[in-house]
N, C-alpha and C positions, 0 to 999 in steps of 0.2 A: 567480363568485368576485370578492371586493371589488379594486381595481386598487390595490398599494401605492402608498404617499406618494411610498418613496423609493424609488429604483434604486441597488445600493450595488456598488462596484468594487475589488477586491484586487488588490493587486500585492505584489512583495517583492525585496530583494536581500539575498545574504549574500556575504561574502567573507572570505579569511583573513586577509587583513593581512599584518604579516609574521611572523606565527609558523608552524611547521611545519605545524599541524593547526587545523579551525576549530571550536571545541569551542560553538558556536553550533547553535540548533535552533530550527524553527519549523513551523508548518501553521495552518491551516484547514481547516475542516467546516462547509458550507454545505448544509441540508435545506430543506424545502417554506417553513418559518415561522420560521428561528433558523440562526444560524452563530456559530459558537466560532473565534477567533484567537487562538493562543498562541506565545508566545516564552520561550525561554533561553538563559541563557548560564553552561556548566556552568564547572568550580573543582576542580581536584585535578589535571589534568596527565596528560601521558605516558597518555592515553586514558581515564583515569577522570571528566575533564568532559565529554567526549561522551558517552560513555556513559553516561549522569546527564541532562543536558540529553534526549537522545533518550527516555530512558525519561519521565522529565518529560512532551515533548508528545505522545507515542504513548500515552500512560495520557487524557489531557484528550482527546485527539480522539478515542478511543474510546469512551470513555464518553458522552461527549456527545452523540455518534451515536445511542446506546443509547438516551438516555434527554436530547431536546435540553428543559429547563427553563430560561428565563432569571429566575433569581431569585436573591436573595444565600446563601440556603440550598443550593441548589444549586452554586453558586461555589464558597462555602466549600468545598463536598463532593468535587470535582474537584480542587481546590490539594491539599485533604488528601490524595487519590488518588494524587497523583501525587509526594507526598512518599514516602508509602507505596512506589510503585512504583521510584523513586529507593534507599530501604533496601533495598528485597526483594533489587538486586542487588549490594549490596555485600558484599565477597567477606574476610575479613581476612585481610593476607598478601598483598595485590595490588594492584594502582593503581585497583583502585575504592573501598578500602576506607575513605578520608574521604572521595569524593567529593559534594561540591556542586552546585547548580546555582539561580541566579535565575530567577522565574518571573513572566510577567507575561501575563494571560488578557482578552479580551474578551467575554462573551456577549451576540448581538444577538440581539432581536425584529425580525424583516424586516416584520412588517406593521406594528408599531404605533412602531417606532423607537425601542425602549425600549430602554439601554443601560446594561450595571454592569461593571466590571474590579476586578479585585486584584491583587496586584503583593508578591513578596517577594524581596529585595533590591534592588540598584541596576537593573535591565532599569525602562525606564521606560514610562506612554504618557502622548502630548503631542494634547491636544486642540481644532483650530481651528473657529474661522465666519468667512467671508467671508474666509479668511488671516489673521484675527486672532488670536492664541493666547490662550485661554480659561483653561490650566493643565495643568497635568503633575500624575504620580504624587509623592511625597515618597520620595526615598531611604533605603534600611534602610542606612545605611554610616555609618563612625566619624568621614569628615568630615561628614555631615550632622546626626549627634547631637554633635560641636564647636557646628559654626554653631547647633544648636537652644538651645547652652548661654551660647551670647554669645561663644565662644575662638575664637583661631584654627584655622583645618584645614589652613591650608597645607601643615603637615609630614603631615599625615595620608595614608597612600601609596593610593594609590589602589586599588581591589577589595577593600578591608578590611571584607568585610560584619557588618551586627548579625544580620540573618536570612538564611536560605537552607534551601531545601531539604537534605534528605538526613539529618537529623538526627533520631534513635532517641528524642530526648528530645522533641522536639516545635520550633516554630517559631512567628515571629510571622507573620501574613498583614496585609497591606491591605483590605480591603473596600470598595468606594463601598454603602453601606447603599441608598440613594436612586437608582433605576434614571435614567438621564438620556435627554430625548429628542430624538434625533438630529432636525436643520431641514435640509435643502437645502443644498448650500453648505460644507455640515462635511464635517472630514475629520482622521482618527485615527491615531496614530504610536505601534505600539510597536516598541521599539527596544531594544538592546544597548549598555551603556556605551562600548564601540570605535566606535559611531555619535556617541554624543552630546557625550562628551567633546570631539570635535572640535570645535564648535561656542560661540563665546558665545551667552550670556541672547538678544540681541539678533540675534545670528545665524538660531538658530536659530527663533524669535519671525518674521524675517521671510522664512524660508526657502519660504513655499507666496505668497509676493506675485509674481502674474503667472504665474505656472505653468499650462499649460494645461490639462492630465489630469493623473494619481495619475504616469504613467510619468515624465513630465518631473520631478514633483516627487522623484523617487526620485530620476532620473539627476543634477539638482542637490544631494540631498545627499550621494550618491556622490562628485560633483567636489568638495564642500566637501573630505571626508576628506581624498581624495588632494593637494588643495591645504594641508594642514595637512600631509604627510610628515612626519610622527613617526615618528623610527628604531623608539620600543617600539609602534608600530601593532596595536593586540589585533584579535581578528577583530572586525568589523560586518557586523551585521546592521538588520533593517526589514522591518515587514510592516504595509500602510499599507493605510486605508481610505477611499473616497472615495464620500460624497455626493448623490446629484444628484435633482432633480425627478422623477417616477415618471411 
């Protein structure tokens, strides 16, 4: 059997913050030739975003398992799944019944390093080389369609999505069309708005500089949050991928 390019490393953290409950969700599924990494961050409260979020990544890792394809067809097919499986339990008359959740998915080729994600709402991923940052996902949110319009967003409050899961009428997804292929060195962030927020442009741009392994780079931007102590702290999450020579 051909020896992979690349060796690739998972880690993750989640935490509540300071809200009651951590309406945050995530996994991995890693098979012979392909692994799926997904993240959410559900929206409805008093247990209807957990529950949304969880149905969200429990629908993508299973299926993926079923049937691992990494292709934009198949992407598409899994976001839609798990929009899907997000209505299935909405209930009317109970706190799941607008429930939301942002979703943001990776599927990798372990042998040939070929890489595609989509992304619907604010849950981003932020992708480096050699700790340089290459670019992130584009925001589905009401300050991101301001700044697209040239206005200010300042007053724009923050978690005001344009897309999300959960919705009977349908939804916008992200797609990268064009599989990208992971080099040595790179290393892949997706992440929860209670993560990123914390962080300026620049911050977080230099957040994997000097970092030894994926752990370090987690437990630094752990410390970033905690060092920002924002009374309204949402949960964060992160589930990061790292790298290396084969």
């Amino acid at each position: 059997m051909a020896q992979r390019a690349l060796n690739y490393w998972v880690a993750a953290l989640s935490r509540t913050g300071r809200r009651e409950s951590n309406e945050d969700a995530f996994g991995y599924w890693q098979g012979a030739d392909a692994l799926v990494a997904v993240l959410c961050d559900g929206a409805g409260g008093h247990g209807g975003g957990q529950t949304a979020s969880r149905a969200a990544v429990t629908h993508v890792l299973e299926a993926f398992a079923l049937r691992p394809e990494v292709s934009p067809i198949a992407l598409k097919r899994l976001v839609q799944g798990a929009n899907d499986a997000v209505v299935a339990q909405q209930v009317a008359g109970t706190t799941t019944a607008d429930m939301r959740t942002t979703i943001v998915v990776l599927l990798l080729d372990l042998r040939s390093g070929a890489a595609i994600w989509a992304h619907a709402g604010d849950s981003r991923l932020y992708r480096w080389h050699d700790a340089r940052l290459l670019g992130r996902t584009r925001d589905q949110s009401l300050a991101q369609s301001l700044r697209d319009a040239g206005l200010n967003a300042s007053d724009a409050a923050p978690g005001q999505l344009t897309s999300a899961l959960g919705s009977p009428e349908g939804f916008d997804v992200e797609i990268l069309e064009t599989p990208q292929l992971l080099a040595a060195r790179e290393a892949l962030l997706l992440c929860s708005d209670g993560l990123w927020s914390a962080f300026d442009d620049l911050a977080m741009e230099r957040s994997l500089a000097g970092c030894s392994g994926i752990q370090a780079w987690l437990d630094r931007l752990e410390a970033g949050v905690r060092r920002a102590d924002r009374s309204d702290q949402d949960n964060y999450s992160a589930l990061a991928i790292w790298c290396e020579p084969g």
